[in-house]
Phi, psi and omega in degrees: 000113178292164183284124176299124174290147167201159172304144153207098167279034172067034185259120179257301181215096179298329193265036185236016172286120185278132193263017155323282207238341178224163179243144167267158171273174195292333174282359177085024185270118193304150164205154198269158181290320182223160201236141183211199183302310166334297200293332164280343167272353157308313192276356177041010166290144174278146178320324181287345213251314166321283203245296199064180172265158164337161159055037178202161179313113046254337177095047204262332196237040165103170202286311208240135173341289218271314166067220216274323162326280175300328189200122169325194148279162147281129180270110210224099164265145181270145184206178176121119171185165174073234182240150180349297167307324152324298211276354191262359161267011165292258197338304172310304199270349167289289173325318164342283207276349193110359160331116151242017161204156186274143137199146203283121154271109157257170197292203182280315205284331197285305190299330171292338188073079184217136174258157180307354187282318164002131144311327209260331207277331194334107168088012174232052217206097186097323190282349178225026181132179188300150155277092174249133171232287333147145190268002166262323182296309152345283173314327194262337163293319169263011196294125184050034189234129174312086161299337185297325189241350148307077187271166227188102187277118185257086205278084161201157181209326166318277166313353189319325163327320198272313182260359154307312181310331204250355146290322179311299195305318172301320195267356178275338204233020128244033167091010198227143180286142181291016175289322194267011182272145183220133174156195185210145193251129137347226155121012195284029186322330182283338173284336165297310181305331177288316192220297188289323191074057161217114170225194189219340201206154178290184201298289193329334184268281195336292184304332163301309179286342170281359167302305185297319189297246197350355188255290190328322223252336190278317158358269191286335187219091182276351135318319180289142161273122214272322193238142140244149208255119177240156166247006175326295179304321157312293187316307226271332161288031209032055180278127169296153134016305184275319180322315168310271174347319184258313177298302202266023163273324183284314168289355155298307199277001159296332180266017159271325176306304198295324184273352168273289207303359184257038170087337186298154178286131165323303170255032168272358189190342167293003214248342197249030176284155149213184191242182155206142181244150165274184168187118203261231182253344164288147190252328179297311168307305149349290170319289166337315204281306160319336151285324163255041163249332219254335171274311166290332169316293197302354189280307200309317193290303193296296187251015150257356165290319203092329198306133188280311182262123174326332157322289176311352189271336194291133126320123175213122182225148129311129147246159190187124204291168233258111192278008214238339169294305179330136204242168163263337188296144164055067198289320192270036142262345180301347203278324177328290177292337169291309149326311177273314188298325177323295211285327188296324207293310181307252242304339160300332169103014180287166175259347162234176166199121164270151166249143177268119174269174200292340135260060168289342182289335219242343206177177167297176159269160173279175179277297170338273180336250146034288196255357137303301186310330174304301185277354155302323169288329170305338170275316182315319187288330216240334202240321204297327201074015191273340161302337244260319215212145173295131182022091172266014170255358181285166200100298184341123187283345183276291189325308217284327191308304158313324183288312166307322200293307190309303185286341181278350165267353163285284193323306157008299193279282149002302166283355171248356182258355150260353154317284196309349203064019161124170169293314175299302186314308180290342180281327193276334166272346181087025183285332172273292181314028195201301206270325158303286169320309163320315183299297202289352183282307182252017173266325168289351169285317186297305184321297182331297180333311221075359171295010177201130180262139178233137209279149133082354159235339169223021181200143199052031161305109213211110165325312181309293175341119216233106208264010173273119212239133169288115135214185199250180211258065201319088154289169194274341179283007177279303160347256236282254270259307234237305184292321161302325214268333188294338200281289178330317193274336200264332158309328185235033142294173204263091198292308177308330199274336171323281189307333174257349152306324194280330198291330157305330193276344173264353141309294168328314194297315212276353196244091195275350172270005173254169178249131193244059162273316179300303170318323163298324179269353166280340154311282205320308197305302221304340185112348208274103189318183168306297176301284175308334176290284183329274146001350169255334178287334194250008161264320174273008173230343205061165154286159191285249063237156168254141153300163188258099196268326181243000000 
């Protein structure tokens, strides 16, 4: 395998660059007042090795020949709160407005993998999403929506096992084969161990159980994408732009690692890898960033892989603008950020997307809020022209220029975390968990300063204004309903047949030459919770705890 080309515009350590004396992109990458033919002809890259055509190697200018011309993005809303029903006439009614792909929010308790009965679930039950425990909890979620014909993003990862199981299982038991499921599981653990932090077992069990999922799902499901490699969650911890870029390109390549040890052909399952980008508020930089994330995957596939097969070379991401941009101060300037993070993520080339309505700072969303953030992409796709022509900013001597700055300060990172001996290593020392904070330190610094302006918080500000908005609402009698339906299930379940399901998964768990996926979904149908399958991980892998790293 020859050695990856790559840029080098002289960018050394972006996020310690002062925004002083030059302006900068928000990761701190300089940038000069005008751009001309010079700034691309330094780099002696050829038009092939830059750009290429749509839909062709490096894939700099998008996945597919036609780009939005053949097929929208997925308009994909993030959805989920209370109980199944709630949340699956939430679905309907999205679909309703023009929805065209599902995804699941789940609560906390669920995302920790806790059933609502849990002492720790107290008072989350429902509340920052749906509430799953259960293969009726399942069911009631999906109650009359085609899976066969539906796709269906599930935003979970600790537990990921357990709800894959209980779609599959739900979808088994009205007839559709798991072949025929089409969506994508989170399933990201190395970005929890990085940023969010909800995990259940340290990282190595983790990652042992997405091994078996990527063995299972490339088997059994050749549609689903078994990981989505996210850096939202890096950006939304206060990562710059390129730190998103580089962390979450480095944790794709921990799971290529991990599914060849787990015996796979490399393009027997990378092609079903997909990515989720945040988009945040510099609009050039965004851009940029979706363009050299899509040229380094295909560098990473082709040439430190090997992948063979063209698919596999292709980046295909979800994006979904920056909850973390939001202000509670003035709310309806969020429709504002939003709208420019939407239009940069399309100029960028995603193939999906959520827009985050505008009171999120304050709640779940409304059904109103909600079905503005839709219809803000919908104007875009349908009134803007930005559909009309394939990547229509490439040439730009500043993008193209920026797109070289972004990836030569991504490799950076990338290259001192395979020093280091991989992602997984670097992470379990805090090396991406130390340069976020530092990144989220100084970004808050600037704002504090007033060296960085934020509308309507440190600058326009106007006291008078009166920033209260309807949202909505959680009752507590969702609890008390959910914690009645787990008691009620576990009473009239098959109790002997519960224990030898659980007592197969905890066999599998103690046994690294078994996959303890088939086991798990033979759980779910047997009844077996969320909570217990979980419960089973912290006792044969232990719990996590986190270090103390900065």
């Amino acid at each position: 395998m020859s050695p990856i080309k790559k840029p080098n515009p002289g960018v050394t350590d972006p996020v310690s660059q002062a925004i002083d004396d030059q302006p900068t992109t928000q990761s701190g990458l300089p940038l000069k007042t005008v751009y001309g033919p010079q700034d691309l002809a330094e780099s002696g890259w050829t038009y092939e090795d830059r750009l290429g055509e749509p839909g062709t190697y490096p894939f700099t200018r998008g996945p597919h020949a036609t780009m939005y011309r053949g097929k929208l993005w997925t308009m994909r809303m993030f959805a989920g709160f209370g109980t199944p029903e709630d949340t699956n006439r939430r679905f309907n009614f999205l679909l309703e407005h023009g929805q065209t792909g599902l995804s699941t929010a789940f609560d906390m308790p669920t995302l920790m993998g806790y059933d609502p009965d849990h002492p720790r679930s107290l008072g989350e039950v429902g509340r920052e999403g749906v509430a799953v425990a259960s293969l009726d909890d399942m069911e009631r979620l999906f109650d009359g929506i085609p899976l066969d014909q539906v796709s269906t993003s599930m935003t979970i990862n600790a537990p990921a096992a357990v709800l894959l199981a209980l779609y599959i299982a739900v979808a088994e038991k009205r007839g559709v084969a798991p072949e025929m499921l089409r969506g994508t599981l989170q399933n990201d653990m190395l970005k929890e161990f990085i940023a969010q932090k909800e995990w259940i077992s340290p990282l190595r069990a983790h990652m042992r159980i997405i091994r078996d999922m990527l063995v299972y799902c490339t088997e059994k499901m050749p549609l689903w994408n078994t990981v989505s490699i996210s850096g939202y969650h890096i950006r939304e911890a206060g990562a710059t732009a390129v730190q998103e870029l580089a962390f979450t390109l480095a944790d794709g390549i921990g799971y290529v690692d991990l599914g060849i040890a787990g015996g796979l052909d490399v393009d027997s399952f990378a092609p079903r890898l997909s990515f989720f980008f945040d988009v945040h508020n510099d609009f050039f930089e965004e851009i940029a960033k979706f363009r050299a994330a899509r040229r380094m995957w295909a560098k990473i596939m082709r040439e430190r892989f090997g992948a063979r097969d063209s698919r596999s070379w292709k980046l295909r991401t979800h994006a979904q603008t920056a909850g973390v941009s939001l202000m509670a101060q003035q709310p309806l300037n969020n429709v504002v950020r939003t709208s420019m993070q939407a239009l940069a993520a399309v100029l960028g080339g995603t193939q999906s997307l959520h827009t985050n309505s505008y009171d999120e700072t304050y709640a779940l969303p409304t059904e109103d809020a909600a079905t503005l953030a839709l219809r803000t992409q919908q104007i875009i796709a349908e009134e803007s022209g930005v559909a009309n022509v394939v990547d229509p900013l490439a040439g730009s001597y500043f993008i193209e220029s920026l797109t070289d700055q972004m990836e030569s300060a991504a490799w950076q990172y990338i290259d001192k975390i395979d020093a280091m001996g991989g992602i997984v290593k670097a992470t379990e020392e805090g090396f991406p968990q130390r340069e976020i904070a530092r990144s989220a330190y100084e970004f808050q610094r600037q704002v504090d300063s007033g060296k960085r302006t934020v509308v309507g918080v440190n600058k326009y500000v106007d006291d008078s204004q009166d920033d209260a908005i309807p949202t909505l609402k959680i009752e507590l009698e969702i609890e008390k309903a959910q914690i009645g339906r787990i008691a009620e299930l576990r009473e009239r379940r098959d109790a002997a047949g519960a224990e030898r399901a659980l007592s197969a998964v905890r066999d599998a768990l103690r046994d690294d030459s078994k996959n303890v996926m088939r086991p798990i979904v033979d759980a779910v149908h047997a009844h077996v919770t969320l909570g217990e399958i979980c419960d089973l991980f912290r006792a044969e892998f232990g719990e996590h705890r986190d270090p103390a790293y900065l």
